[in-house]
C-alpha positions in Angstrom: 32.6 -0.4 -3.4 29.8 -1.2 -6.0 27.2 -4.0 -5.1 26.1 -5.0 -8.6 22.9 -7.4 -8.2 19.5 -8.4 -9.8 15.8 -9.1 -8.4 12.4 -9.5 -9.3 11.5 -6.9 -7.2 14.1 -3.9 -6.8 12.2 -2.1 -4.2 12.2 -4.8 -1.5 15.5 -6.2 -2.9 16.6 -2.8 -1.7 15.4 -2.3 1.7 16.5 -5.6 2.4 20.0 -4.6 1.7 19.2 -1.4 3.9 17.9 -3.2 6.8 21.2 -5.1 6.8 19.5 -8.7 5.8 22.0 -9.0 3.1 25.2 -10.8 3.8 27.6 -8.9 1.7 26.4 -5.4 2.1 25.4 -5.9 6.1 28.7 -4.4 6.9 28.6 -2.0 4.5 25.4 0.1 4.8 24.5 2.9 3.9 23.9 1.7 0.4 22.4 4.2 -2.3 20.9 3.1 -5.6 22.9 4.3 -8.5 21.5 2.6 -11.1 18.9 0.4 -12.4 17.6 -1.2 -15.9 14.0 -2.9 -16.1 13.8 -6.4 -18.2 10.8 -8.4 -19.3 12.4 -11.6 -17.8 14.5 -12.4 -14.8 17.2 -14.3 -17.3 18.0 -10.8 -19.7 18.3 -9.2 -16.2 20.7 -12.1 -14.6 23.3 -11.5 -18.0 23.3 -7.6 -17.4 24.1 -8.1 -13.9 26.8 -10.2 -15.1 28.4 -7.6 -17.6 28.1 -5.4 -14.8 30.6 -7.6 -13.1 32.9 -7.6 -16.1 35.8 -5.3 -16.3 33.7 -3.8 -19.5 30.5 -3.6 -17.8 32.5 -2.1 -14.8 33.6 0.5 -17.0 30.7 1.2 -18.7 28.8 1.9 -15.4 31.4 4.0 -14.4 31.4 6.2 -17.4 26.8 6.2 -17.5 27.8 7.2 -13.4 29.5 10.5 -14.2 28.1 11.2 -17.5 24.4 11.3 -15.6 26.1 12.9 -12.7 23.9 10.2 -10.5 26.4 10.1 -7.8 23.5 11.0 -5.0 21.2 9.1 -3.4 17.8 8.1 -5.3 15.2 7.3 -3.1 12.8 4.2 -3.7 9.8 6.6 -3.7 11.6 8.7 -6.8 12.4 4.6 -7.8 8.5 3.7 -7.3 7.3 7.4 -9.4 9.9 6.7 -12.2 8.4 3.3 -12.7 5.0 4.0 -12.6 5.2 6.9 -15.0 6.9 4.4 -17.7 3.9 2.8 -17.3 5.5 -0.4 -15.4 3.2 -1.2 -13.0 3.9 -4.7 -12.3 7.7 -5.1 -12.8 9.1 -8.3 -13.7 13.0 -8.2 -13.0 15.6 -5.6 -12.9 20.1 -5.4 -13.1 20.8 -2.6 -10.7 24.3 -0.9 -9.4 24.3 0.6 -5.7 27.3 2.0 -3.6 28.0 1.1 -0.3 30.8 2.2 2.1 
């Protein structure tokens, strides 16, 4: 199962879904991040969370998943590190992917 979702900030958004605080992946841990996209606005990141519910945007993750080869866990350190060296200190929003049993 793929929980496709979006948040203003990915790294709490995250743990909250780790800690089991999140309804429809409480049930469902362990989750791992499999992908994420940064957006200047919380609305651009809302409509790629929706295409990522679409049977295209479904697809299209599936293909980026094993093109990439990011089928392992990314840990939100390696999440924090990859932000910061895009130069993204303060992040506004994000569409992310994650797997969960």
């Amino acid at each position: 199962y793929r929980y496709k979702g979006s948040s203003r900030t990915l790294k709490a958004r995250i743990e909250q879904h780790r800690a089991g605080h999140v309804s429809r992946t409480k049930n469902r841990r362990p989750l791992s991040l499999l992908h994420y996209e940064y957006f200047e606005n919380y609305s651009d990141a809302v409509k790629r969370e929706y295409y990522f519910k679409s049977g295209a945007g479904r697809e299209w993750l599936k293909r980026r998943l094993i093109e990439t080869s990011i089928l392992s866990n990314v840990r939100i350190y390696q999440l924090t590190k990859d932000i910061r060296s895009r130069g993204l200190n303060n992040p506004n929003s994000f569409a992310f992917c994650a797997h969960v049993r």
